[in-house]
One Martini backbone bead per residue (centre of mass of N, CA, C, O) as a GRO file, in nm:
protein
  480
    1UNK     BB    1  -1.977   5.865   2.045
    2UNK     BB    2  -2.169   5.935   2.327
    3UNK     BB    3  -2.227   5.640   2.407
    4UNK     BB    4  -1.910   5.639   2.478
    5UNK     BB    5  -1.826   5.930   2.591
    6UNK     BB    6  -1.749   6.151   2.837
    7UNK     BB    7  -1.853   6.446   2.915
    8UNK     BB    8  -1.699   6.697   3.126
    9UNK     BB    9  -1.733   6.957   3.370
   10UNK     BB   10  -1.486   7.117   3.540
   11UNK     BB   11  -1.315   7.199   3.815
   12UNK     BB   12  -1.079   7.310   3.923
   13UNK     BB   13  -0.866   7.373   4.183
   14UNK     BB   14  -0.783   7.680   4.084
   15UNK     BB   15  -1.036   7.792   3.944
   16UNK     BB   16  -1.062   7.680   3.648
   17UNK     BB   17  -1.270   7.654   3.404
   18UNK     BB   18  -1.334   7.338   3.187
   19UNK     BB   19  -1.290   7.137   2.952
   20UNK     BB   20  -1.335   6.766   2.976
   21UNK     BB   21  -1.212   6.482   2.774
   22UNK     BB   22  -1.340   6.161   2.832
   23UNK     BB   23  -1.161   5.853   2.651
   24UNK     BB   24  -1.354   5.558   2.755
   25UNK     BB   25  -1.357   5.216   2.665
   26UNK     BB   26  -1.490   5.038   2.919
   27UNK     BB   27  -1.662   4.809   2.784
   28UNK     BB   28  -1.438   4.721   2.559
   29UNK     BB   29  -1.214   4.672   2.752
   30UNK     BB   30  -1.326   4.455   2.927
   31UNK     BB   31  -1.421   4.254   2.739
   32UNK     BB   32  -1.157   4.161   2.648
   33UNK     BB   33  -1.057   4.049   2.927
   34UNK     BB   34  -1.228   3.858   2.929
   35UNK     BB   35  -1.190   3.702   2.648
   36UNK     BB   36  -0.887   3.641   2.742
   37UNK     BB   37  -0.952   3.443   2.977
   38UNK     BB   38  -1.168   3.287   2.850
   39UNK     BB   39  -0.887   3.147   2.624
   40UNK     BB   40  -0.631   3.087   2.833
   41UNK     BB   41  -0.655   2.814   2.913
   42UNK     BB   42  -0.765   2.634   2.684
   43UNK     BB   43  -0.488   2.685   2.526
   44UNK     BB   44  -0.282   2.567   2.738
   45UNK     BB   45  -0.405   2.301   2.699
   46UNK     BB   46  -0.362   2.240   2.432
   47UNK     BB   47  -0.045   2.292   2.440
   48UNK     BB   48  -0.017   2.054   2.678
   49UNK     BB   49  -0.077   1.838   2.468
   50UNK     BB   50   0.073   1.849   2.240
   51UNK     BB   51   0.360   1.889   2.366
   52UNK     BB   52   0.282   1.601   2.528
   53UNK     BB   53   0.248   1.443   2.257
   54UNK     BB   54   0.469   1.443   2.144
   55UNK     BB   55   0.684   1.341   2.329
   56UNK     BB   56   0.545   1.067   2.332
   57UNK     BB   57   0.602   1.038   2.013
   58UNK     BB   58   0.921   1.044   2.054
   59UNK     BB   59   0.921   0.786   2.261
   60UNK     BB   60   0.773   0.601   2.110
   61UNK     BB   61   0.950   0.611   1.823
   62UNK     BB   62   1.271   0.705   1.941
   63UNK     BB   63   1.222   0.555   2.244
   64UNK     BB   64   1.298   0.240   2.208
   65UNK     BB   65   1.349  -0.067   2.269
   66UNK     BB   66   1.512  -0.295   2.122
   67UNK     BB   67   1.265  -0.496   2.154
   68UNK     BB   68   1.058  -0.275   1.997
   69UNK     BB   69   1.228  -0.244   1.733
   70UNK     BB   70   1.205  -0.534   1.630
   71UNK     BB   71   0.931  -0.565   1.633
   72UNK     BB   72   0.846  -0.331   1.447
   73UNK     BB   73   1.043  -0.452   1.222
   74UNK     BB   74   0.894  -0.645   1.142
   75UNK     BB   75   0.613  -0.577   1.085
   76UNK     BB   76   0.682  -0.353   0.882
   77UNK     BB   77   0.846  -0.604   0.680
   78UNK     BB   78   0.566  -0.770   0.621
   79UNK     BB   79   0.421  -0.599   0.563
   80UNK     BB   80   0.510  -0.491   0.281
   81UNK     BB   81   0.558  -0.724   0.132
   82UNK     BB   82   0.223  -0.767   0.127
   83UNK     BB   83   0.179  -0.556  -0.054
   84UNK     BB   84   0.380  -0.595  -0.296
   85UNK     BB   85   0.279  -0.907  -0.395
   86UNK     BB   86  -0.048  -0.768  -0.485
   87UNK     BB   87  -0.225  -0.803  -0.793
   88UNK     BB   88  -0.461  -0.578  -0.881
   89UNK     BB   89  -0.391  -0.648  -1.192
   90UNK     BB   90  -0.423  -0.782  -1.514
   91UNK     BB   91  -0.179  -0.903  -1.735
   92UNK     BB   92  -0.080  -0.958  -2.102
   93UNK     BB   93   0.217  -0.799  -2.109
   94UNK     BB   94   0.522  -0.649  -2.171
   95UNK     BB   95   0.790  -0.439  -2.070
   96UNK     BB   96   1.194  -0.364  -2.195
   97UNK     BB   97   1.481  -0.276  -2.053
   98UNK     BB   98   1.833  -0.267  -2.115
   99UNK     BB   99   2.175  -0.330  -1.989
  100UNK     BB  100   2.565  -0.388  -2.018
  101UNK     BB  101   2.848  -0.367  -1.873
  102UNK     BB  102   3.207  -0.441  -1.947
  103UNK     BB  103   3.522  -0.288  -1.851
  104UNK     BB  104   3.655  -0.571  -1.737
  105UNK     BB  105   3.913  -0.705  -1.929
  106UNK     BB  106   3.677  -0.646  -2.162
  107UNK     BB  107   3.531  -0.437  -2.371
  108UNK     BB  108   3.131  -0.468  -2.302
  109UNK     BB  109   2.795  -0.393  -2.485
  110UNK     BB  110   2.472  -0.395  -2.427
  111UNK     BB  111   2.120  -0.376  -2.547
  112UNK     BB  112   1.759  -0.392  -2.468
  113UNK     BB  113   1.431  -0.416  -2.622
  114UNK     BB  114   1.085  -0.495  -2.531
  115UNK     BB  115   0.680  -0.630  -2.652
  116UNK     BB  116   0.451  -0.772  -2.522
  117UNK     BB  117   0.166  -0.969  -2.651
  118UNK     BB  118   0.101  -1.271  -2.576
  119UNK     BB  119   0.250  -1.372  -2.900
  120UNK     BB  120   0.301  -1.073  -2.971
  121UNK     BB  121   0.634  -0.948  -3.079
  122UNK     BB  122   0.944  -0.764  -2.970
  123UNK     BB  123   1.329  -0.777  -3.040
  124UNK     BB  124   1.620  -0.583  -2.929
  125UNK     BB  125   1.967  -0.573  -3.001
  126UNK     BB  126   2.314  -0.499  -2.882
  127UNK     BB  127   2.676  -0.589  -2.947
  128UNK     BB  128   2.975  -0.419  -2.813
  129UNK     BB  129   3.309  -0.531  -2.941
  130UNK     BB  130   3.632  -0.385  -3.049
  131UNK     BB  131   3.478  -0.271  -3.288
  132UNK     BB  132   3.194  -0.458  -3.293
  133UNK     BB  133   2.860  -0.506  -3.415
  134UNK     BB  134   2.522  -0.659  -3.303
  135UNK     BB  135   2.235  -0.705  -3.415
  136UNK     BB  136   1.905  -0.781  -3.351
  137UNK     BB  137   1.590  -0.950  -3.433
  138UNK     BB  138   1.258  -1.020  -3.255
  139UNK     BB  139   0.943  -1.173  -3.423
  140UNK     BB  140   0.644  -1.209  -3.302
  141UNK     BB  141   0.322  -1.397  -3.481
  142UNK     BB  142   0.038  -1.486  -3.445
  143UNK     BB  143  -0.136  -1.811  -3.536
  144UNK     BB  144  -0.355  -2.021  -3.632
  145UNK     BB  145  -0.210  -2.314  -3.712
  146UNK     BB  146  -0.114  -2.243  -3.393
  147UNK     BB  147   0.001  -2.206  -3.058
  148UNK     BB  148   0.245  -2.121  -3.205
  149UNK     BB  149   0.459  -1.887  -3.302
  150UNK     BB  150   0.631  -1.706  -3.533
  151UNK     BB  151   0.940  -1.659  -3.612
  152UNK     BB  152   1.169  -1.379  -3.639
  153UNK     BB  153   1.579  -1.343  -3.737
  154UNK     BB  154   1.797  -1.100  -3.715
  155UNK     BB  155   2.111  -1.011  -3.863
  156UNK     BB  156   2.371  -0.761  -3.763
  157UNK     BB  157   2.741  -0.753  -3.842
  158UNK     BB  158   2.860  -1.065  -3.940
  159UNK     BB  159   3.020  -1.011  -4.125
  160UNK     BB  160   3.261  -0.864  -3.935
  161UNK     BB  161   3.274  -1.145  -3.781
  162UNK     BB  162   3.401  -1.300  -4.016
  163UNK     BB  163   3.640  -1.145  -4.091
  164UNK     BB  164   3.820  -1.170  -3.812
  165UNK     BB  165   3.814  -1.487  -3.826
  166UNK     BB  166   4.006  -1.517  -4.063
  167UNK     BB  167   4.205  -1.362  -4.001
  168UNK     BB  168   4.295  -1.551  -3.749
  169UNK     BB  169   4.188  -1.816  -3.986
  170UNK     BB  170   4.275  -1.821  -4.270
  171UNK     BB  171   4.180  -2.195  -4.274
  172UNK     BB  172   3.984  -2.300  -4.085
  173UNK     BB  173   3.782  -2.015  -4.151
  174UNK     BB  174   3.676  -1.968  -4.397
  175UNK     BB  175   3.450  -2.135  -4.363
  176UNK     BB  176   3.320  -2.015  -4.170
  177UNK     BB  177   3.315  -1.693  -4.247
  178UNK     BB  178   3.111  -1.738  -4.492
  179UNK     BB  179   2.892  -1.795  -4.382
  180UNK     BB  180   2.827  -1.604  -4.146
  181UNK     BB  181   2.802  -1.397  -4.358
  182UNK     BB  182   2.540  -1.496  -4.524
  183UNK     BB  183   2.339  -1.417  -4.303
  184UNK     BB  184   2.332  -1.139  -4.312
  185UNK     BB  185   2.091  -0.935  -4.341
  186UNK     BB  186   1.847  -1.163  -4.261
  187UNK     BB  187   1.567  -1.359  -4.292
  188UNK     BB  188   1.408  -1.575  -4.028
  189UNK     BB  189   1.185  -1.872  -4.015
  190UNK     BB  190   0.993  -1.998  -3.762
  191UNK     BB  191   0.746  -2.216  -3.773
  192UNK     BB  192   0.487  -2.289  -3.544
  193UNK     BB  193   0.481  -2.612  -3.612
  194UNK     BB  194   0.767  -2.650  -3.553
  195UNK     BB  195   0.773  -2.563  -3.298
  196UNK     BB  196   0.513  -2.747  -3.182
  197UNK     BB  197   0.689  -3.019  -3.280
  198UNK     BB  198   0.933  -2.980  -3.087
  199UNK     BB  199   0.820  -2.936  -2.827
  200UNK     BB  200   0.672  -3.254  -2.806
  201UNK     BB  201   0.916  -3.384  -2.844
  202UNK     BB  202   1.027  -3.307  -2.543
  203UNK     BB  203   0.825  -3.395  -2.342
  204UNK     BB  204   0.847  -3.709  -2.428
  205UNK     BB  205   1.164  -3.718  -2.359
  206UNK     BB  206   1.124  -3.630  -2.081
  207UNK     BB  207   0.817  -3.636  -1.936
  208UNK     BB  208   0.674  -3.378  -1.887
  209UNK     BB  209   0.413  -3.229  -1.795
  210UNK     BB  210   0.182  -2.982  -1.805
  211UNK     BB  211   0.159  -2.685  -1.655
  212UNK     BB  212  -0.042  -2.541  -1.476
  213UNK     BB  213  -0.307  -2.284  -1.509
  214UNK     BB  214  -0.331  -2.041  -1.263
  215UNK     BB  215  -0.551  -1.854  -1.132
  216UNK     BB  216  -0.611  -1.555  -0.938
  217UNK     BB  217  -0.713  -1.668  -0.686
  218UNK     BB  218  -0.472  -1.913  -0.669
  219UNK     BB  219  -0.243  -1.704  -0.655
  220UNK     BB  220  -0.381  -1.563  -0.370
  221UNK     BB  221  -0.396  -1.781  -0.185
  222UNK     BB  222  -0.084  -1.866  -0.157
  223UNK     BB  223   0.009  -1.595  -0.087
  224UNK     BB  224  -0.148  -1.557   0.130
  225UNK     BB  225  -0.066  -1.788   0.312
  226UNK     BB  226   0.251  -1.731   0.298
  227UNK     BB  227   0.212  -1.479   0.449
  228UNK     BB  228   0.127  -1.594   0.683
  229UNK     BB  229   0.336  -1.765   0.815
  230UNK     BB  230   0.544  -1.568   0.810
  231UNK     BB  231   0.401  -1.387   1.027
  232UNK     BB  232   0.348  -1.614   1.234
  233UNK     BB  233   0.667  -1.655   1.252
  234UNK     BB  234   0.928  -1.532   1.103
  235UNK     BB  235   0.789  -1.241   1.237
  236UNK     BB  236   0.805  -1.278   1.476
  237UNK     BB  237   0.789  -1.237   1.891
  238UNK     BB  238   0.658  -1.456   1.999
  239UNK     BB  239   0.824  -1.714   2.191
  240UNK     BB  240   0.641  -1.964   2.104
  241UNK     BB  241   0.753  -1.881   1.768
  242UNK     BB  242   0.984  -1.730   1.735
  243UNK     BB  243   1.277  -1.748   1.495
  244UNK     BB  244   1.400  -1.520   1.656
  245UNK     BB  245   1.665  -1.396   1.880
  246UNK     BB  246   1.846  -1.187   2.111
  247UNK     BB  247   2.148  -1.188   2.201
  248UNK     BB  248   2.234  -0.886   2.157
  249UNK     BB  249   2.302  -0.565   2.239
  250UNK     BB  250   2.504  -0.298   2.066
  251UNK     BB  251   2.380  -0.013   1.905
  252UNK     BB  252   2.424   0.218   1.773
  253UNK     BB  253   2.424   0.309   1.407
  254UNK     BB  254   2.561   0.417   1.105
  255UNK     BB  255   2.396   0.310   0.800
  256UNK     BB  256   2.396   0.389   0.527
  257UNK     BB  257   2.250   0.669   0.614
  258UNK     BB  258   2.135   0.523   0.906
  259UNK     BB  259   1.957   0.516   1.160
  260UNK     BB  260   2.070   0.252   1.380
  261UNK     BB  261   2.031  -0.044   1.559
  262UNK     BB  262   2.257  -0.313   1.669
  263UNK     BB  263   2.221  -0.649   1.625
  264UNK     BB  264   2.223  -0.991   1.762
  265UNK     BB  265   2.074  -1.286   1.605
  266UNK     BB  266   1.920  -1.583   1.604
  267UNK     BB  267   1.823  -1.890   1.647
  268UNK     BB  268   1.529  -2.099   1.683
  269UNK     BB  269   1.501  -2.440   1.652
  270UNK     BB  270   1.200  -2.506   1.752
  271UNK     BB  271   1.087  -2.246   1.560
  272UNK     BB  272   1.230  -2.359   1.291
  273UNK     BB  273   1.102  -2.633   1.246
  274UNK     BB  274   0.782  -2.516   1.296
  275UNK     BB  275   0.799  -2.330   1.016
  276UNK     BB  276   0.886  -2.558   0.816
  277UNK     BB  277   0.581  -2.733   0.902
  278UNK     BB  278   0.391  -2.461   0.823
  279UNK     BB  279   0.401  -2.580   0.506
  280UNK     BB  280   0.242  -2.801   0.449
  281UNK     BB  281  -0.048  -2.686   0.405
  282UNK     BB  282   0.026  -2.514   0.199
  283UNK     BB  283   0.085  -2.732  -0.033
  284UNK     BB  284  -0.204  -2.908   0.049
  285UNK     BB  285  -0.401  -2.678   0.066
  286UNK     BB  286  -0.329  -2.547  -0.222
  287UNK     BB  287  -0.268  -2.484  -0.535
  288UNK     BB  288   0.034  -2.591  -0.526
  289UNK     BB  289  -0.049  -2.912  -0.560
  290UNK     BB  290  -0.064  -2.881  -0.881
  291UNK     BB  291   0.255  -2.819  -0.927
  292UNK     BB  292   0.374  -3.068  -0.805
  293UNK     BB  293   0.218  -3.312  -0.926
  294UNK     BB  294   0.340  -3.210  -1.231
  295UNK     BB  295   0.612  -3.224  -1.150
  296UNK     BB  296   0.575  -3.498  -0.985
  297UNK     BB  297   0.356  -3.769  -1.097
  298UNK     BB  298   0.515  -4.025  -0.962
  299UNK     BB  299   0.428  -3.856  -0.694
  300UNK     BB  300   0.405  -3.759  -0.378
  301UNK     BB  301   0.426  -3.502  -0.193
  302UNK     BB  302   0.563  -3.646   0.045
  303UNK     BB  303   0.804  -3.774  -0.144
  304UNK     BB  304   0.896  -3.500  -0.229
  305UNK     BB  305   0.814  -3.363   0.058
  306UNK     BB  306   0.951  -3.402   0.406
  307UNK     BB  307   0.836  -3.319   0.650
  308UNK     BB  308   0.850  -3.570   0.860
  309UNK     BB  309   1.245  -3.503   0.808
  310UNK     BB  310   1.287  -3.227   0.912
  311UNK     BB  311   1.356  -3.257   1.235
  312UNK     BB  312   1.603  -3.474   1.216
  313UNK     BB  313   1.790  -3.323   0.997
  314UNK     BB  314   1.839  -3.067   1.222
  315UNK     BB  315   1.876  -3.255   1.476
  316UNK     BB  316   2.143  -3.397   1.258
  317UNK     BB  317   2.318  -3.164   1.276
  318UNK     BB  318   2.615  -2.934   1.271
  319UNK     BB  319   2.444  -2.705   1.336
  320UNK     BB  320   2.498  -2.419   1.530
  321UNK     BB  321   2.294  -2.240   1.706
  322UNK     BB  322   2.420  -2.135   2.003
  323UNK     BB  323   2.611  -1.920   1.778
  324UNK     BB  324   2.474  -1.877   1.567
  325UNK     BB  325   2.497  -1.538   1.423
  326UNK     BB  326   2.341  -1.200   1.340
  327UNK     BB  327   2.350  -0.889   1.198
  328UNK     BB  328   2.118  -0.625   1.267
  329UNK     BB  329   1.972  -0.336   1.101
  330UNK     BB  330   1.763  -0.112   1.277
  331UNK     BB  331   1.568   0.133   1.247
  332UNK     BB  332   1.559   0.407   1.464
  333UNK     BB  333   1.180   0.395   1.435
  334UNK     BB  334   1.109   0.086   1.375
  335UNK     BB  335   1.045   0.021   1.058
  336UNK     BB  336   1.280  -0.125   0.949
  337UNK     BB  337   1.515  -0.380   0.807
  338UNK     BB  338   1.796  -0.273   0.693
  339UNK     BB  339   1.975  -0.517   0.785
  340UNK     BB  340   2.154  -0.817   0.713
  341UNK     BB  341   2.428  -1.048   0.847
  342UNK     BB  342   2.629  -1.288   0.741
  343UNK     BB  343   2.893  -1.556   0.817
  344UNK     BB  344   2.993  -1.821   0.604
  345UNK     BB  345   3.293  -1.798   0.786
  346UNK     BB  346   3.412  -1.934   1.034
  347UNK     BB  347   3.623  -1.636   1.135
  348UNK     BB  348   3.543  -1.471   0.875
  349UNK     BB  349   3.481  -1.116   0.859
  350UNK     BB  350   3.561  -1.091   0.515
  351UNK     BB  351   3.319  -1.247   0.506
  352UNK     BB  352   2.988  -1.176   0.365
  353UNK     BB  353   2.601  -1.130   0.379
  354UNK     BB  354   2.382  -0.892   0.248
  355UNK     BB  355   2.047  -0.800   0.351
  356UNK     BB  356   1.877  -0.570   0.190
  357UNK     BB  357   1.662  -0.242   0.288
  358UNK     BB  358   1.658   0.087   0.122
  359UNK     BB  359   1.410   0.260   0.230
  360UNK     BB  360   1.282   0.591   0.091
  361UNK     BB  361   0.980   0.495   0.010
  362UNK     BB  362   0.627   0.385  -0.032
  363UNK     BB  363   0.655   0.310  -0.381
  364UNK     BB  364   0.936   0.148  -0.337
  365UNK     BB  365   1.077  -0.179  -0.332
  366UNK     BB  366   1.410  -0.273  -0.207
  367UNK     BB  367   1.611  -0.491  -0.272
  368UNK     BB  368   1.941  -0.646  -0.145
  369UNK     BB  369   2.237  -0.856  -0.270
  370UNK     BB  370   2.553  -0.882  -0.059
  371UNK     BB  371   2.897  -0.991  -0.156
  372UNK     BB  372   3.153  -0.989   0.041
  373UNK     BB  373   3.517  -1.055  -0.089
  374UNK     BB  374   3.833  -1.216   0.092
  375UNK     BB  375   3.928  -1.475  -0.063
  376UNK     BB  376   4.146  -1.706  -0.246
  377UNK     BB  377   4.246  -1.395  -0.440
  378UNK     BB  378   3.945  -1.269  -0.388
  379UNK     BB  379   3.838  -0.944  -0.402
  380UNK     BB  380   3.501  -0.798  -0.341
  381UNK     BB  381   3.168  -0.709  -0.485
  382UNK     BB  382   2.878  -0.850  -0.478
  383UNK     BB  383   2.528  -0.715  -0.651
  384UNK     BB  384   2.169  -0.801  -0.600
  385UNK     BB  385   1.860  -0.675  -0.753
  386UNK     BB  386   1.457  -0.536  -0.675
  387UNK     BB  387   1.291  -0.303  -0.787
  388UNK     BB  388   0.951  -0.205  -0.657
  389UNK     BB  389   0.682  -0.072  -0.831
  390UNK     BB  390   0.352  -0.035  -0.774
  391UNK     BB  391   0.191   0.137  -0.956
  392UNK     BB  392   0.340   0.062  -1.247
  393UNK     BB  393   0.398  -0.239  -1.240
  394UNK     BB  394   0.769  -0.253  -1.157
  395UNK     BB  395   1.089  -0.410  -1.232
  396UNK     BB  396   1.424  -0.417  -1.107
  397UNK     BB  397   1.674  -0.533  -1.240
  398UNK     BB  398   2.024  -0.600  -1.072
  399UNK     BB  399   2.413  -0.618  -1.132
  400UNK     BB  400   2.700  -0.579  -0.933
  401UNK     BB  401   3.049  -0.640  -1.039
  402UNK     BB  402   3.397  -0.595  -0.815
  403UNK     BB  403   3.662  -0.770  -0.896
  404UNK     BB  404   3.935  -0.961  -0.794
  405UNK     BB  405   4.135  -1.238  -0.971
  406UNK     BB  406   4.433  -1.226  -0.946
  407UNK     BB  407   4.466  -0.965  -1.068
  408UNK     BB  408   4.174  -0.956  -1.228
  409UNK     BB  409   3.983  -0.764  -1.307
  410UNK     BB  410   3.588  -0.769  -1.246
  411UNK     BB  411   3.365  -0.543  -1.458
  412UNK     BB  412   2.997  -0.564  -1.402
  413UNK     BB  413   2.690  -0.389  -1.583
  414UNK     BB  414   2.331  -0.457  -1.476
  415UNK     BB  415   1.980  -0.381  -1.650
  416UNK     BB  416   1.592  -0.499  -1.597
  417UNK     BB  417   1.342  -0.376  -1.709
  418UNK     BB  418   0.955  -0.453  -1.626
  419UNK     BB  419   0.661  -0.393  -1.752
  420UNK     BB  420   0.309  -0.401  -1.707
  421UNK     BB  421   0.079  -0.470  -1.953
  422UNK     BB  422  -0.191  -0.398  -2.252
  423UNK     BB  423  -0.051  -0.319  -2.477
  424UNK     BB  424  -0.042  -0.316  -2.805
  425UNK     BB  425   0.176  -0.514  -3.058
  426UNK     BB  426   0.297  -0.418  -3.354
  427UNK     BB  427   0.346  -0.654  -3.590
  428UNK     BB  428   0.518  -0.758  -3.858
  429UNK     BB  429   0.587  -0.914  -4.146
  430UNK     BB  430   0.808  -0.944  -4.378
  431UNK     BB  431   0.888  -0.988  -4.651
  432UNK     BB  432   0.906  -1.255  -4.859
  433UNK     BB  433   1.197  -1.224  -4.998
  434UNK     BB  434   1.364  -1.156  -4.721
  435UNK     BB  435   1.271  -1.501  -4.630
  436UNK     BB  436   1.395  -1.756  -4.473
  437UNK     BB  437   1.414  -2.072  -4.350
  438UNK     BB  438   1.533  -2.182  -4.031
  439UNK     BB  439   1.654  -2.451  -4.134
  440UNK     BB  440   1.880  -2.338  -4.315
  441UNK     BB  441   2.053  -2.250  -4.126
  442UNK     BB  442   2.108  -2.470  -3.942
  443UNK     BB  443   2.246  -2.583  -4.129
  444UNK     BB  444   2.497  -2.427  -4.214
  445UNK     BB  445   2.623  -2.435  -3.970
  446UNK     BB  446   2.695  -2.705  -3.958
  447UNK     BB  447   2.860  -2.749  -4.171
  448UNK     BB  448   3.069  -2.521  -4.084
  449UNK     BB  449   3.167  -2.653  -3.834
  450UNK     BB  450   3.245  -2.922  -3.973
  451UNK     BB  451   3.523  -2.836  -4.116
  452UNK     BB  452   3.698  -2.759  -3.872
  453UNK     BB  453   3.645  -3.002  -3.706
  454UNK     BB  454   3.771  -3.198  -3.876
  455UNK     BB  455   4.079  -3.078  -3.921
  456UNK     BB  456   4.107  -3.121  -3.597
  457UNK     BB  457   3.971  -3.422  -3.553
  458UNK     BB  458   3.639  -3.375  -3.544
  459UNK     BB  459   3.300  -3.449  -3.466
  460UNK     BB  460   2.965  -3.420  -3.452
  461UNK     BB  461   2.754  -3.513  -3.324
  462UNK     BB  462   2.539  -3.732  -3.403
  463UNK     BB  463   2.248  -3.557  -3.306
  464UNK     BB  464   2.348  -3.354  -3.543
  465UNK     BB  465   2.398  -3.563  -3.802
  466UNK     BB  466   2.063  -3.639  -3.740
  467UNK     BB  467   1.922  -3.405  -3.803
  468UNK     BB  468   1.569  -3.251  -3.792
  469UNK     BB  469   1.329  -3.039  -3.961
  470UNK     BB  470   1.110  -3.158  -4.102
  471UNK     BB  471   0.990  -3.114  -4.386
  472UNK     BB  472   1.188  -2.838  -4.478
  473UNK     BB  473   1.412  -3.070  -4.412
  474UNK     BB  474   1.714  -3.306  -4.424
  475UNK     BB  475   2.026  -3.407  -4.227
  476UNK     BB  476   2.240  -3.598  -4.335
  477UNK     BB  477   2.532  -3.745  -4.294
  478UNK     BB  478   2.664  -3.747  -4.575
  479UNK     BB  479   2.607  -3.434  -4.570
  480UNK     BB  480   2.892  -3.363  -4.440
   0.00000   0.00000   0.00000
């Protein structure tokens, strides 16, 4: 206390004597204003780089020209695609999950799930329509004897529509409810030796080659090459290669609650030429040359796709280029193309096609094709979509129809999910009393056909009079 407090005896002017303590802490005063002082400048400084570099990234980012938000909307648009099309890991099995509605002009729903790996594998569904239901199993059991799988497939249910169909053809059904009924609830093989030599005979009679499988480096080859063009080109904007060019700047406008800017593009005829032309390479000089050559044998690739006849058929062709434009909605951030939107009947704005991307994460690429329709008679929705989770290497489709067609409502809602997995699936085969050869299933539709067939003055075709199944029967036309 003693060396920071000054104590002094002092007189006052009246003449009395006191004793004064003057509590004075000068240097730690001092001390502090220097250091105030001292922090005050570097900090306002700082200060003015923060909110002065936020402002620029603000200009950067939310005050660009259409032109400045159209190319970056198109480069972070083909990043993407190019990220999301790359897969990381090899997977050897898929499992499946799926179902649908229909709500309108008569309800039917089903579900389905499923899970393979290599050729062993299990598949459930389910369809009920009317207070009707049939349920189905098929199992798939890799087998040494050959190199398709054995199928096991059951029905649940058939009882129950055979019964409804006789009900309503009391006479011409009755032959065909009895079979129908005697099906369910039963288990049949088709063994794959017979699958492998019915394969066999299809390739012969169809003529065509088995097509190559592509290891992973040479679908990545691909893969590289076709994203390299689309970048190159596709989604360029160096003019003398961009394939699309802004013909108006439209303006703000909130897009499906997205703030977008919205512009009118067209296309430009010799760089969409050239971005056609610049695929000749990708297909003769990539592993894709080997899909081409298998599926078209006795054709050089040259006459297969005619690179050298793209340029002549565009420009001898009736579309206008000059005037066909699409409508763009621009992520208001520059971030990626919201919406493209074509006019399919020109002069009609009621009919539209809609390429959406509705991103809202990092981790899901939604892709989104939406069909406005009012024209002759039908008017509503139809949309189809697929929307990719990167990480767990997962695919949903789905499409929804909501459509009026004549005064007919038709609405239905369908959706199936796909991941790539590597687990193990277990399945067994049925116990041996269950099971029957699935060429008897066979011969027995054919008879039950060929029945009312008959009555109403028809018969069956010829190739189906003529069926061989194999070894395990063969049923001549006699037995019909």
């Amino acid at each position: 206390m003693e060396e920071n407090t000054n104590i002094k005896n002092t007189e006052a002017e009246s003449g009395s004597g006191q004793t004064q303590i003057s509590s004075e802490p000068a240097a730690i005063e001092s001390s502090s204003k220097k250091q105030k002082s001292k922090w005050l400048f570097p900090a306002l400084f700082i200060a003015a780089i923060v909110i002065g570099g936020s402002a620029a990234a603000y200009q950067a980012v939310f005050n660009k020209s259409p032109e400045e938000l159209f190319a970056s909307a198109l480069s972070n648009t083909i990043d993407k695609l190019d990220e999301y099309t790359v897969q990381a890991e090899e997977y050897e099995g898929v499992k499946a999950e799926g179902g649908f509605e229909l709500s309108s002009p008569l309800p039917v729903e089903g579900t389905v799930s499923a899970q393979f790996n290599g050729s062993n594998g299990v598949l459930n569904s389910e369809v009920t329509a009317a207070g009707l239901g049939i349920k189905n199993e098929i199992r798939s059991i890799e087998t040494d004897s050959s190199e398709a799988p054995d199928i096991y497939v059951k029905f649940d249910g058939l009882e129950s529509v055979g019964s409804l169909i006789g009900s309503f053809l009391p006479d011409e059904g009755a032959e065909t409810a009895g079979f129908i009924s005697q099906l369910d609830n039963q288990w049949y093989v088709f063994e794959g030796s017979l699958i492998e030599e019915t394969l066999a005979e299809v390739d012969q009679s169809s003529d065509m080659s088995t097509m190559p499988e592509l290891a992973p480096e040479e679908v990545e080859e691909i893969r590289t090459a076709v994203i390299a063009t689309l970048r190159d080109r596709l989604f360029s904007t160096d003019e003398e290669k961009a394939v699309f060019e802004i013909r108006e700047e439209i303006g703000e406008e909130e897009f499906v609650d997205t703030d977008t800017y919205k512009l009118k593009v067209g296309l430009d005829k010799e760089n969409l030429i050239q971005f056609l032309e610049a695929f000749e390479p990708v297909v003769k000089d990539t592993p894709l040359n080997k899909l081409v050559e298998a599926a078209y044998p006795d054709q050089s690739i040259d006459e297969v796709i005619q690179f050298e006849d793209i340029r002549e058929s565009i420009e001898s062709s009736d579309f206008n280029f000059e005037d066909a434009a699409a409508e763009v909605w621009v992520a208001a951030n520059g971030g990626f193309i919201r919406n493209v939107r074509f006019f399919p009947i020109d002069g009609n704005t009621d009919n539209y096609l809609d390429f959406m991307l509705p991103l809202e994460n990092d981790n899901v690429l939604p892709l989104e094709i939406r069909a406005t329709v009012d024209d002759e008679g039908s008017e509503g929705i139809v949309s189809f979509g697929i929307d990719i989770t990167k990480e767990q290497s997962i695919a949903r489709l789905w499409f929804d129809i909501d459509l009026s067609t004549s005064g007919t409502p038709i609405e239905v809602q369908a959706e199936l999910t796909l991941e790539a997995t590597n687990d193990p699936v277990d399945v067994k085969a049925p116990e041996e009393s269950e099971i029957r050869q699935g060429t008897e299933v066979i011969e027995e539709i054919l008879i039950g056909l060929n029945g009312p067939l008959r009555s109403s003055g028809s018969e069956l075709p010829a190739e189906l009079n003529g069926f061989s199944g194999g070894d395990d029967f063969e049923l001549a036309p006699g037995e019909l």
